[in-house]
Every structure is written in structure tokens, then in C-alpha cells.
N, C-alpha and C positions, 0 to 999 in steps of 0.2 A: 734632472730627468723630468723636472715636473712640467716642462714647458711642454713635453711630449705627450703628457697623461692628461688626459681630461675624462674625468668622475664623471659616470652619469650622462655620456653624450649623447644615449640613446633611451627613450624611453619603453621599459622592461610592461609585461612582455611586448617583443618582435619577431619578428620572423627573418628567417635568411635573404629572403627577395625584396624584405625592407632596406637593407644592409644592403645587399649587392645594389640596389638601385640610386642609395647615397653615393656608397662610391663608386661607381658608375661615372656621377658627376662627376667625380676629384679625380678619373681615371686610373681605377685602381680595379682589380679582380677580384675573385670572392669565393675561396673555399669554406668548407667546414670540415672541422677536425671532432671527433668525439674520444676521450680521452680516457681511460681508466683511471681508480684511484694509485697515486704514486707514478702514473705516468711522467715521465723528465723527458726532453727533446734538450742538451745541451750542445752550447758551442758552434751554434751555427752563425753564419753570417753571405749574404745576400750583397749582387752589384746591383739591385733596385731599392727601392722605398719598401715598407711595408707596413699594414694597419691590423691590428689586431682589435676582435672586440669581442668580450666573454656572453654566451646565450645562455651560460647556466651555472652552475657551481663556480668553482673559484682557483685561480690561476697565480703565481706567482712568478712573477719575468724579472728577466736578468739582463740588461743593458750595459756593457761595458762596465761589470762590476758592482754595477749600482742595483738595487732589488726593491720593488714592489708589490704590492697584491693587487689582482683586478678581481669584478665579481661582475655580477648582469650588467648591460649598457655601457661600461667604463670604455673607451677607444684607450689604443695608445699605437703612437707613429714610432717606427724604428728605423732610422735611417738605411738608406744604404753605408755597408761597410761595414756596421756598429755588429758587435761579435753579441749575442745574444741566447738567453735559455728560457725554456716556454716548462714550467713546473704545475703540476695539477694538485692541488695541496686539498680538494675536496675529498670530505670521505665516500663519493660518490664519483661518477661520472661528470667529465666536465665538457660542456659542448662550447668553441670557441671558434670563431671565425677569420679567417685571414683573407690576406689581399696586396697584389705587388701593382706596383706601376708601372 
């Protein structure tokens, strides 16, 4: 999964409109999610691409069984297809971005 993850792609702080405007380039969209502590989104899975990237607390995803932590600026690409969980492991609120293609 590491080939997916890259630490640090963004440099912290950013803003949402910096983010939307990256990938904008790479054709991708651009929500914001704000998350509570112990928030879990499991098991989903998507027929596009999709890029996540954490604006604040810390995140823990799930890619086809495989698990990592993200924290500010971290990107990670999830394939289309790839059965995935978006975990909020902050003891606070976690604000995270998304984006399909």
C-alpha cells in the first residue's frame, strides 16, 4: 500500500481551495468531511479513483485489509474497486478531504 501513500504531500497548514485546486489538475473533486471522535465509515468501495488527504487530526484507513495512519498533508490514492474504511482515531475532530475522478 505504500506505493499509494505519500507522507507529507502537502504542505500543513492549507486550505481546502489549495487542495481542490491540485486536484483539479489530476481531475479529481474535492469534498470535506469533518469527523467526530471514533467516527468509522466502513466497507465501502467506489467505480472511480479516489484521493484522500487529512487537514487536521488523524485518520486511520483501511485498503483491502491493509491499515495505516494518515495525519496533516499525508495524500493517499484508493483505487477504484479497492473495499476501503476511513477510521478517526483523533481524540478530537478530524477534518479530511476527499475526491473522485
Amino acid at each position: 500500500m505504500q506505493e499509494l501513500f505519500t507522507r507529507k504531500r502537502f504542505v500543513t497548514p492549507f486550505t481546502e481551495q489549495q487542495i481542490a485546486a491540485d486536484w483539479a489538475t489530476r481531475g479529481y473533486s474535492c469534498q470535506l468531511f469533518v469527523d467526530p471522535p471514533g467516527q468509522r465509515w466502513e466497507d465501502f468501495m467506489h467505480d472511480c479513483n479516489e484521493l484522500v488527504t487529512v487537514q487536521q487530526g488523524r485518520l486511520e484507513m483501511e485498503i483491502d485489509g491493509k491499515v495505516l495512519e494518515m495525519g496533516p498533508g499525508d495524500e493517499l490514492f484508493i483505487p477504484k474497486g479497492a473495499v476501503h474504511s476511513v477510521r478517526n482515531i483523533h481524540a478530537g475532530i478530524s477534518k479530511w478531504l476527499y475526491g473522485y475522478d
